[in-house]
C-alpha positions as CSV (number, residue, x, y, z in Angstrom):
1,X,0.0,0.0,0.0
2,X,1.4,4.0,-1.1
3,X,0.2,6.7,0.5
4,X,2.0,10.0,0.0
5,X,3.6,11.3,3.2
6,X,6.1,14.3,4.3
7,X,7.5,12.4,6.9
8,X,9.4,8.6,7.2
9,X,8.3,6.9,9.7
10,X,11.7,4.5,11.2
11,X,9.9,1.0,11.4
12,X,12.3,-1.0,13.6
13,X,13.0,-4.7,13.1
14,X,11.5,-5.2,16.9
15,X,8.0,-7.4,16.4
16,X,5.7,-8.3,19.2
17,X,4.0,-11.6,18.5
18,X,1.1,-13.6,20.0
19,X,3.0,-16.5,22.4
20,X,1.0,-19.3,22.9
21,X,3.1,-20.7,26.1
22,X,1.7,-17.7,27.8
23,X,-0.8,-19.9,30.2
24,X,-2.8,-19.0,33.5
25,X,-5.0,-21.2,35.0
26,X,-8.3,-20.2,35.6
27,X,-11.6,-22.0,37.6
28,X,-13.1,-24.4,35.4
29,X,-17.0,-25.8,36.5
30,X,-19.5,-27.7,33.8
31,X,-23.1,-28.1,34.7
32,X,-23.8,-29.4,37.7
33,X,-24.4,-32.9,36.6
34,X,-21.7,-32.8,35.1
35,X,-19.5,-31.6,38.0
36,X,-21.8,-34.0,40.8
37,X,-20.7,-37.0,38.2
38,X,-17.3,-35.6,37.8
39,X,-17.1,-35.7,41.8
40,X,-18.4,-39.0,42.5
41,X,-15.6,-40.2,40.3
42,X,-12.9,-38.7,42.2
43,X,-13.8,-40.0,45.1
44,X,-14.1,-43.6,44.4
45,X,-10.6,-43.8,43.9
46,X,-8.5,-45.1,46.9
47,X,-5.6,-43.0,48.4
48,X,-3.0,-44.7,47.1
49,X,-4.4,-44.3,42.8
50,X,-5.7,-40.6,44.6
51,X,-1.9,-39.7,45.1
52,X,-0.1,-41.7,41.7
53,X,-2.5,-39.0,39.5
54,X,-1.9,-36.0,41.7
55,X,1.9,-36.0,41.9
56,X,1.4,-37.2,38.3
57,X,0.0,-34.0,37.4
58,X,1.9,-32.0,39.9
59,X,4.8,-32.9,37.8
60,X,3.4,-32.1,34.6
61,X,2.1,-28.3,35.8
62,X,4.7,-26.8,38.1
63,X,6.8,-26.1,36.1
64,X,4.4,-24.0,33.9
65,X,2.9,-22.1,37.2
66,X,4.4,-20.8,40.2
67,X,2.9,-22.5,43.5
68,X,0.3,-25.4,41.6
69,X,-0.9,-27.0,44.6
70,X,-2.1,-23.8,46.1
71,X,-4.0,-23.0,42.4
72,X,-5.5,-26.7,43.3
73,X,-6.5,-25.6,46.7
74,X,-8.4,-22.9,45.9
75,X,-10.4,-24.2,42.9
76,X,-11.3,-27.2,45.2
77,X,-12.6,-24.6,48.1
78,X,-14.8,-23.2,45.4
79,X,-16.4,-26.3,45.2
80,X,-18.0,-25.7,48.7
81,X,-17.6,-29.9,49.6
82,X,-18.8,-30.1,52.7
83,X,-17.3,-33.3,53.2
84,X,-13.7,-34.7,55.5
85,X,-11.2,-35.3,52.9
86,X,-7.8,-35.7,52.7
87,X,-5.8,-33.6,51.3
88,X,-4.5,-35.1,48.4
89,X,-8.1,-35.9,47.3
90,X,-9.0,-32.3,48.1
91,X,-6.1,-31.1,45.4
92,X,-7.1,-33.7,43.1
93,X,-10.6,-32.5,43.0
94,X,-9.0,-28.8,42.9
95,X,-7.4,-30.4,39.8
96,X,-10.1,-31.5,37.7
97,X,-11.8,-28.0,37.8
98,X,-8.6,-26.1,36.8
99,X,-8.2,-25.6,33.4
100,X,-5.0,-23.7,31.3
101,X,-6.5,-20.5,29.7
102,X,-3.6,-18.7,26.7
103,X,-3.8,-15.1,27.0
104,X,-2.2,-14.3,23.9
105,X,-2.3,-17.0,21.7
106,X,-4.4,-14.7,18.9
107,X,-3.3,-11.5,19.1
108,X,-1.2,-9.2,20.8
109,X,-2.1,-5.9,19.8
110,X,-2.7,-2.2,20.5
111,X,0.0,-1.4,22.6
112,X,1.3,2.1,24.4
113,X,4.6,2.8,26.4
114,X,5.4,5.4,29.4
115,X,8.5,5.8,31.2
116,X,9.3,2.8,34.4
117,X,8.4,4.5,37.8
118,X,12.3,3.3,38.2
119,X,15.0,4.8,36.0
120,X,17.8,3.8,38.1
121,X,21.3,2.1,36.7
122,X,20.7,3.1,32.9
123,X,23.4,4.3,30.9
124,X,23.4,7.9,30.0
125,X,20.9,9.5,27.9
126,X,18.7,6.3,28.5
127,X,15.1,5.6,29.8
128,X,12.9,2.2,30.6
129,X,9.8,2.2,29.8
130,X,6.5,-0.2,30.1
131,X,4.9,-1.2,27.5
132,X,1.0,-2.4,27.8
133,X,-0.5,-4.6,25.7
134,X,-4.0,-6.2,24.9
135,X,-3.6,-9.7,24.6
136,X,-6.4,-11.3,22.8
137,X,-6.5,-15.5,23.7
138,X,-9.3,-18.1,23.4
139,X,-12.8,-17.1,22.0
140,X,-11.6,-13.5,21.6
141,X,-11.3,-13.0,25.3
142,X,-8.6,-10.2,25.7
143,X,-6.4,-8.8,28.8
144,X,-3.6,-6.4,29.6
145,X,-0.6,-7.7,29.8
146,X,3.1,-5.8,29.9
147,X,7.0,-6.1,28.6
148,X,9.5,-3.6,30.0
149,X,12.6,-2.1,28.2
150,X,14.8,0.7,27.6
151,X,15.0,3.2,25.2
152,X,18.9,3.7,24.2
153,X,20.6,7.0,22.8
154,X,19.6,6.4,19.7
155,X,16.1,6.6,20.1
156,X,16.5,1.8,19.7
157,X,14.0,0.3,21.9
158,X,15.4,-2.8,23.5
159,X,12.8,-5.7,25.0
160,X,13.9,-7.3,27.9
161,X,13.8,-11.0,28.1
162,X,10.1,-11.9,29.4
163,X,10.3,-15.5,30.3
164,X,8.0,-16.0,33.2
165,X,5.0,-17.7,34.4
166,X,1.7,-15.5,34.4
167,X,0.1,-14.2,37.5
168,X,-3.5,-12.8,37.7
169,X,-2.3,-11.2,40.9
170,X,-5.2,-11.5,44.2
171,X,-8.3,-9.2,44.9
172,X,-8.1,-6.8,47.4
173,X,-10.8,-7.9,50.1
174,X,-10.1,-4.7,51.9
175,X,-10.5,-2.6,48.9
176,X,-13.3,0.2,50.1
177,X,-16.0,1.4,47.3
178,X,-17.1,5.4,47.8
179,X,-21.0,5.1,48.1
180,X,-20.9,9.0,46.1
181,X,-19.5,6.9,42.8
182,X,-21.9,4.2,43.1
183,X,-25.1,6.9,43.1
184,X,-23.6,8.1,40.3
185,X,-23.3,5.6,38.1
186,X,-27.2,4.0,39.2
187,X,-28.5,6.9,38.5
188,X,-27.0,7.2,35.3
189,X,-28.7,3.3,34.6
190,X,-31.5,4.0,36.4
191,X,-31.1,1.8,38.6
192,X,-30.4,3.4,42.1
193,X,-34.4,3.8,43.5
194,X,-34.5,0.3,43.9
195,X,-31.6,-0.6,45.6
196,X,-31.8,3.2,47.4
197,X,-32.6,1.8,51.1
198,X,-29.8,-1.2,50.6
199,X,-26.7,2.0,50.1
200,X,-28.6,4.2,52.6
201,X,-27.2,1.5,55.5
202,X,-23.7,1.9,54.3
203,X,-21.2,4.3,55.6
204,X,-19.7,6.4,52.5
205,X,-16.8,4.1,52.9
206,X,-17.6,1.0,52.3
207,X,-16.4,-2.5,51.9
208,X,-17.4,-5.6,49.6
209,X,-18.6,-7.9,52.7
210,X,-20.5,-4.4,54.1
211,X,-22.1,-4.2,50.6
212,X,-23.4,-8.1,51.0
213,X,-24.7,-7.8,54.3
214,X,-26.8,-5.1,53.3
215,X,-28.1,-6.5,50.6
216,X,-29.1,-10.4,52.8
217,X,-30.9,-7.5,55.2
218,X,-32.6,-5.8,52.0
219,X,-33.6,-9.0,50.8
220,X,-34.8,-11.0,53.8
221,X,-37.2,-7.9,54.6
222,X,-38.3,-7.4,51.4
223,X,-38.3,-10.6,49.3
224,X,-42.0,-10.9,49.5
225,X,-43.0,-7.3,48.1
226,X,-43.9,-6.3,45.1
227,X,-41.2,-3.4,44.6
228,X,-37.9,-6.3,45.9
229,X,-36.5,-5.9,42.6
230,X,-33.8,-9.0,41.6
231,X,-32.5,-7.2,38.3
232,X,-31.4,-3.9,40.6
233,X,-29.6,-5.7,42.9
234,X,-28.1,-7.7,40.6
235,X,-26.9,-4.4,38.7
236,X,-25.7,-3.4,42.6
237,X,-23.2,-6.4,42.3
238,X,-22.1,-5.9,39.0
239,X,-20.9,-2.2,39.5
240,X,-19.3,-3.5,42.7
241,X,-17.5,-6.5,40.8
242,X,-16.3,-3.9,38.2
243,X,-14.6,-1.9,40.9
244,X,-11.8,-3.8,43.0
245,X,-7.6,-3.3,43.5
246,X,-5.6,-6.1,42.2
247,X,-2.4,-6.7,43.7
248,X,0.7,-8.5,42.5
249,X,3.6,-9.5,44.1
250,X,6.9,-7.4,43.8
251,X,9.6,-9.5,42.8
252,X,7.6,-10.7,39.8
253,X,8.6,-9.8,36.7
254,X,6.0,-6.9,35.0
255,X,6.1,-9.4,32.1
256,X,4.3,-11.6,34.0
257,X,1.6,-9.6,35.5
258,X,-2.0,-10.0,33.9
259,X,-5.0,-8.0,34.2
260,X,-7.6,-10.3,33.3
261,X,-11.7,-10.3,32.9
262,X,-12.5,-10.7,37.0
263,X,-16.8,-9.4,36.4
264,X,-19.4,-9.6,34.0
265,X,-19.5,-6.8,32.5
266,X,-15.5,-7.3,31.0
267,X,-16.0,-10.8,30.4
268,X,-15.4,-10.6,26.7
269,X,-12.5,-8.1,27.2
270,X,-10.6,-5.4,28.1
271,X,-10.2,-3.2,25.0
272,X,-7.3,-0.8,24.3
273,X,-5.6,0.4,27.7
274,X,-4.0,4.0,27.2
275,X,-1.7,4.5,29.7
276,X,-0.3,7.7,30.8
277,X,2.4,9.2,32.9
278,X,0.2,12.0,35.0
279,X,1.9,14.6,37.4
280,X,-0.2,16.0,39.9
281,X,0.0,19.8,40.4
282,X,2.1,19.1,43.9
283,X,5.1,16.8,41.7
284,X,3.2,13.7,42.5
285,X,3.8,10.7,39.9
286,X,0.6,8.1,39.3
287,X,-0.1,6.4,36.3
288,X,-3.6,6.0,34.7
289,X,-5.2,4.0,31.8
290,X,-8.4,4.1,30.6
291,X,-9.8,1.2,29.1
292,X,-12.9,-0.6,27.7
293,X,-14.5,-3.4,29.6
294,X,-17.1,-5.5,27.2
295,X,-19.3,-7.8,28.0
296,X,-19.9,-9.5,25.0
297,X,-22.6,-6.5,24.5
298,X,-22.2,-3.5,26.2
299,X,-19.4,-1.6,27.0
300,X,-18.2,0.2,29.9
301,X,-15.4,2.5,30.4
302,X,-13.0,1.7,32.9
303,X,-10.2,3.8,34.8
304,X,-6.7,1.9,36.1
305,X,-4.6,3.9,38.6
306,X,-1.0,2.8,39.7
307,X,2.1,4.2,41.0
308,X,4.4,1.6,40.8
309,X,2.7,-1.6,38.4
310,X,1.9,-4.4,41.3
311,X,-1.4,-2.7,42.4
312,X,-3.9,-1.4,40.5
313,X,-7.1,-0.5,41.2
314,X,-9.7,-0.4,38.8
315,X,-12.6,2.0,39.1
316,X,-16.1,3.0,36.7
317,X,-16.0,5.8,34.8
318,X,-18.9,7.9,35.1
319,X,-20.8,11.0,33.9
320,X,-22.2,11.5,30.2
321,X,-19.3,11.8,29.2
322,X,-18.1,8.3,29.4
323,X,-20.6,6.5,27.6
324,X,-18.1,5.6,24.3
325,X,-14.6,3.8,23.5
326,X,-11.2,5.8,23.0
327,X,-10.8,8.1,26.0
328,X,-7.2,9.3,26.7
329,X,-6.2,11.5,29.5
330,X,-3.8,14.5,29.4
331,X,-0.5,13.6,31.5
332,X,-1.1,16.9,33.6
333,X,-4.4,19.1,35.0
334,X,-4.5,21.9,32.6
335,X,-5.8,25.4,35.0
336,X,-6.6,22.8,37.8
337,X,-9.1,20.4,35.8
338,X,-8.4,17.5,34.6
339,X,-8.6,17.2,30.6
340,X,-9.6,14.0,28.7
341,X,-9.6,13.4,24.7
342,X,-12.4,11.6,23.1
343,X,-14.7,10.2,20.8
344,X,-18.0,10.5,21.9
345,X,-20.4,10.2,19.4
346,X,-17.9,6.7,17.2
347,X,-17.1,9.7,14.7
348,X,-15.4,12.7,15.8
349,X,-12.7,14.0,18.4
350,X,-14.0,15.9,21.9
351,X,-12.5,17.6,24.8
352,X,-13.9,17.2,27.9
353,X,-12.6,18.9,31.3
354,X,-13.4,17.3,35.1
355,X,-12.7,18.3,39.0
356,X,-12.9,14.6,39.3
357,X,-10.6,11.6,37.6
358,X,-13.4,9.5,36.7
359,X,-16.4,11.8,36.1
360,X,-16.9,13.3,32.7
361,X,-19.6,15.1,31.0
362,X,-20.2,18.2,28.5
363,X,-18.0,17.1,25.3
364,X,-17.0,19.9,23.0
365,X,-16.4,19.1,19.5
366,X,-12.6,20.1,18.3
367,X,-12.1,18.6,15.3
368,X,-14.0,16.9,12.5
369,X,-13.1,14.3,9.8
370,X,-11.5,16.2,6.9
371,X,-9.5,13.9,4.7
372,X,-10.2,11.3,2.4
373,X,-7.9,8.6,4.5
374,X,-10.3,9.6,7.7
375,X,-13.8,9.8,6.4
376,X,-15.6,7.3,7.8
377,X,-13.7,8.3,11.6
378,X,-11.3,9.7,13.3
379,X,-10.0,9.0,17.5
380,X,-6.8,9.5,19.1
381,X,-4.3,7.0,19.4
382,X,-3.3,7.6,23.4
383,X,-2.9,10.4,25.4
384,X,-1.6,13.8,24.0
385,X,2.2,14.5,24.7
386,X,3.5,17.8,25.5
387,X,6.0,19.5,23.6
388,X,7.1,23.3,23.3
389,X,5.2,23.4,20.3
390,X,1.9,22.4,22.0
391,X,-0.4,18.9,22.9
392,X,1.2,16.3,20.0
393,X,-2.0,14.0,19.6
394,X,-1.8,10.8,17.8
395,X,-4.9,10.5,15.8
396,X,-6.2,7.6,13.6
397,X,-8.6,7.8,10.6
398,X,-10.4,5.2,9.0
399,X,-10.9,5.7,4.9
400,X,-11.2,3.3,1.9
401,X,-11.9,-0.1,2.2
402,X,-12.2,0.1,6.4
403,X,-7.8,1.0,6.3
404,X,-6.4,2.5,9.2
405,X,-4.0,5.2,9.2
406,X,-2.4,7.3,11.3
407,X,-1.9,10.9,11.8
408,X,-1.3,14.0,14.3
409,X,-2.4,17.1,14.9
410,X,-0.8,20.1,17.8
411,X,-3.0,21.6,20.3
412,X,-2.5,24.9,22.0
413,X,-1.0,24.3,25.3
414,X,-3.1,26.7,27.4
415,X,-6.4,25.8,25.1
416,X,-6.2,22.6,24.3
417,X,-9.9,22.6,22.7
418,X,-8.1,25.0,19.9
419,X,-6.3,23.1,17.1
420,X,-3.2,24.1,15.7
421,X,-1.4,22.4,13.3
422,X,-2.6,18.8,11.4
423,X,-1.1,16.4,9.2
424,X,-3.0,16.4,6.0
425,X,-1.8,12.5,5.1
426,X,-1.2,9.8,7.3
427,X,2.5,9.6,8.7
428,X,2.0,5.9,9.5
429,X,-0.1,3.9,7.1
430,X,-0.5,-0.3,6.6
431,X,3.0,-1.4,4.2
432,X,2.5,-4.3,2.1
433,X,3.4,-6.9,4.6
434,X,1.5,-5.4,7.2
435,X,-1.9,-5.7,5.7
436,X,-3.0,-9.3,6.8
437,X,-4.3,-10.4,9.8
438,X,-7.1,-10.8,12.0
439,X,-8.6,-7.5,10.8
440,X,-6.6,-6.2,7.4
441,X,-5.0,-2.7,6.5
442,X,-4.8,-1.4,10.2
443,X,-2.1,0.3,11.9
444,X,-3.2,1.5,15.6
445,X,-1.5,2.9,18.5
446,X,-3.1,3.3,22.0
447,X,0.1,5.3,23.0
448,X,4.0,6.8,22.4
449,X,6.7,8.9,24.1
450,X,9.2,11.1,23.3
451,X,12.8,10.6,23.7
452,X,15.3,13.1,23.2
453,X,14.6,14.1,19.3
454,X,12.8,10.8,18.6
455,X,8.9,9.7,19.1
456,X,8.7,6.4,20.0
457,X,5.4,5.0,18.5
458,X,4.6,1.0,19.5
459,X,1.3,0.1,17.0
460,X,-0.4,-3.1,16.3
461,X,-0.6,-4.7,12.9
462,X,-3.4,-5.9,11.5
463,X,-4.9,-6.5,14.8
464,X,-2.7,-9.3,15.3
465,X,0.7,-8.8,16.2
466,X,2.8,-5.3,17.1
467,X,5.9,-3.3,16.2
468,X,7.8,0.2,16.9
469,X,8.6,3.4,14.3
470,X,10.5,5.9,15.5
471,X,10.1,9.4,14.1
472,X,12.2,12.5,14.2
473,X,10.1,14.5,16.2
474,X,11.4,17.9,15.0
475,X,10.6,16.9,11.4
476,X,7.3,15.7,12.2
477,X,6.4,18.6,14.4
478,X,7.8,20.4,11.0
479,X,5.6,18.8,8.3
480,X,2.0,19.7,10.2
481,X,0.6,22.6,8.2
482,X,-1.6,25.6,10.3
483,X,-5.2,25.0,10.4
């Protein structure tokens, strides 16, 4: 594929595929006569055939996860066996409902990159970075999963080695949910008059086991009535299973962290995590992402905050603001609100500005699809990066035949709803060998950064695999034209 361009994007010879080896294990229950029969089974065996299979397949799975006979343990305590078993037999039976899921065996796709909260022993005039990445497995179920590297000199992005077993990391059972977020977000559904009186006993703080017993009180007083409504309260425990903290432990390797579907409503997937590097107005360093969970059906935007990549918690966005895909937030509050790029309405590119992280409403239009390779859509491709020049936002259009190309436009740094400069033609389109794939003729990005003169861009292929360009950013900044 030509398309005419001012600029060369650098494609390096770096390529991040889809590894099948990458496993976790995940909870595995048939129906229930299935699992009864399943049971039965199991337990006819004597101790002596109970232990040969076990440390049979002991031996064939430690080696592929860290800690197997704990994994056993808690599948079998799912279970709920109210029964005196050994514990050999209770492992076995943890066994037989575990199953191997492959995160990334499809794709591995949409990535974007900010600098490692540690940029200790580097070499001079170098920076790591993480790297995010959706990993799309089994029936199209995708996660987030990471690489680290660093950025040398010359603007060369080095992997390092990511050989390591997969973690989903464990729940925070502490984690407390803020009762203001939760009105919100019913309301918005309406959904909150029914399950008003059940948040109404719960302190604005509150916890997941608070939440529960509110709801066994709501429900053993009510269940008889004509307003106990089912559907609310099952609404109630979605929202509450779509905001937890996850926490990994610290000596494992970001490669092998996962952020995988825990709820309903992201069962299908988490879509296209932008990550950004924000610095509060006191020098404070976090790190957001926004994301979309899917269920298969709906979608709901979803907020990741972390200042160090081993917890993360996960929280609903909110407001009218957040009702579509592709929200990026600026790395800094811009005349103390916070500023988020978006595409409300699947077509065109809004602003919105917030006193609040994860509350949104009032988009204002800034910018239109004008040229032929964008058409059908335009979004951004990650947060915007700031330069002297202005905001440098990473756009993407859609044109002929459904191809995706790739573009920029500057933003004035004090008024970031006014456009500056734009690229008329793409500066990263799909080559020849890039074309095939899960979905053909895309090139996508869900973020880059700048390093010394360079902008280092990480984009997906074809929706199934992903590599880096580099750009000099002083010549792309260069070839934008004046609105």
């Amino acid at each position: 594929m030509k398309i005419p361009s001012k600029i060369t994007a650098k494609r390096e010879s770096l390529s991040f595929d889809p590894d099948h080896t990458k496993v976790i294990t995940r909870f595995f229950e048939p129906d229930h006569q299935r699992k009864e029969h399943i049971i039965e089974r199991i337990l006819k065996l004597d101790q002596k055939e109970t232990i040969r299979i076990l440390d049979q397949t002991i031996a064939n799975f430690s080696n592929r996860h860290d800690d197997i006979k704990r994994i056993f343990k808690t599948n079998f305590d799912r279970l709920n066996i109210e029964r005196d078993l050994s514990l050999e037999s209770r492992l076995l039976l943890g066994a037989y409902f575990t199953m191997e899921y492959a995160i990334e065996t499809a794709a591995l796709l949409n990535p974007s990159i900010v600098p490692h909260p540690d940029q200790n022993e580097l070499q001079k005039n170098e920076q790591r970075v993480i790297l995010s990445f959706r990993a799309v497995g089994e029936g199209h179920m995708s996660s987030i999963v990471f690489r680290e590297g660093v950025i040398n000199k010359n603007g060369l992005l080095v992997i390092q080695s990511n050989n390591t077993n997969f973690e989903l990391g464990k729940i925070n059972e502490d984690f407390l949910y803020d009762k203001k977020d939760f009105i919100i977000k019913l309301e918005e559904i309406k959904s909150y008059k029914s399950v008003k009186s059940i948040l109404d006993n719960l302190l604005d703080k509150f916890s997941r086991a608070e939440l529960k017993e509110s709801i066994q009180r709501f429900v053993k007083k009510y269940q008889d009535e004509m307003h106990f409504n089912q559907q609310a309260i099952d609404t109630l425990l979605w929202l509450s299973k779509s905001n937890f903290e996850i926490d990994f432990d610290e000596e494992l390797d970001i490669s092998g962290r996962v952020i995988f579907p825990r709820s309903k409503g992201e069962i299908r997937a988490l879509e296209d995590a932008r990550f950004v590097q924000f610095q509060d107005s006191d020098g404070t360093i976090k790190y957001y992402a926004t994301y979309t969970a899917y269920d298969g059906r709906n979608i709901l935007p979803q907020l990741i905050e972390t200042k160090n990549f081993y917890r993360f918690k996960i929280k609903t966005m909110l407001g009218s603001g957040s009702q579509n895909k592709g929200m990026a937030l600026f790395p800094e509050k811009i005349k103390g609100k916070y500023v988020l790029i978006s595409r409300n309405d699947n077509e065109n590119l809004f602003l919105m500005y917030s006193d609040r992280i994860n509350y949104w409403e009032k988009p204002v239009l800034i910018r239109k699809p004008a040229f032929y390779w964008e058409y059908y859509q335009i979004g951004n491709n990650g947060s915007p990066i700031k330069t002297k020049n202005g905001w440098l936002v990473l756009t993407h259009g859609v044109g002929p035949v459904r191809t995706y190309c790739m573009g920029a436009m500057l933003l004035d740094l004090e008024n970031p709803g006014k456009v500056i400069k734009i690229t008329r033609e793409p500066i990263l389109f799909p080559l020849e060998n890039e074309r095939d794939g899960y979905v053909p003729n895309v090139v996508y990005s869900c973020g880059s950064i700048v390093h010394k003169d360079y902008l280092i861009m990480p984009y997906a292929i074809s929706d199934t695999r992903s590599g880096v360009a580099r750009f000099n950013l002083k010549e792309l900044l260069k070839s934008m034209d004046p609105c």
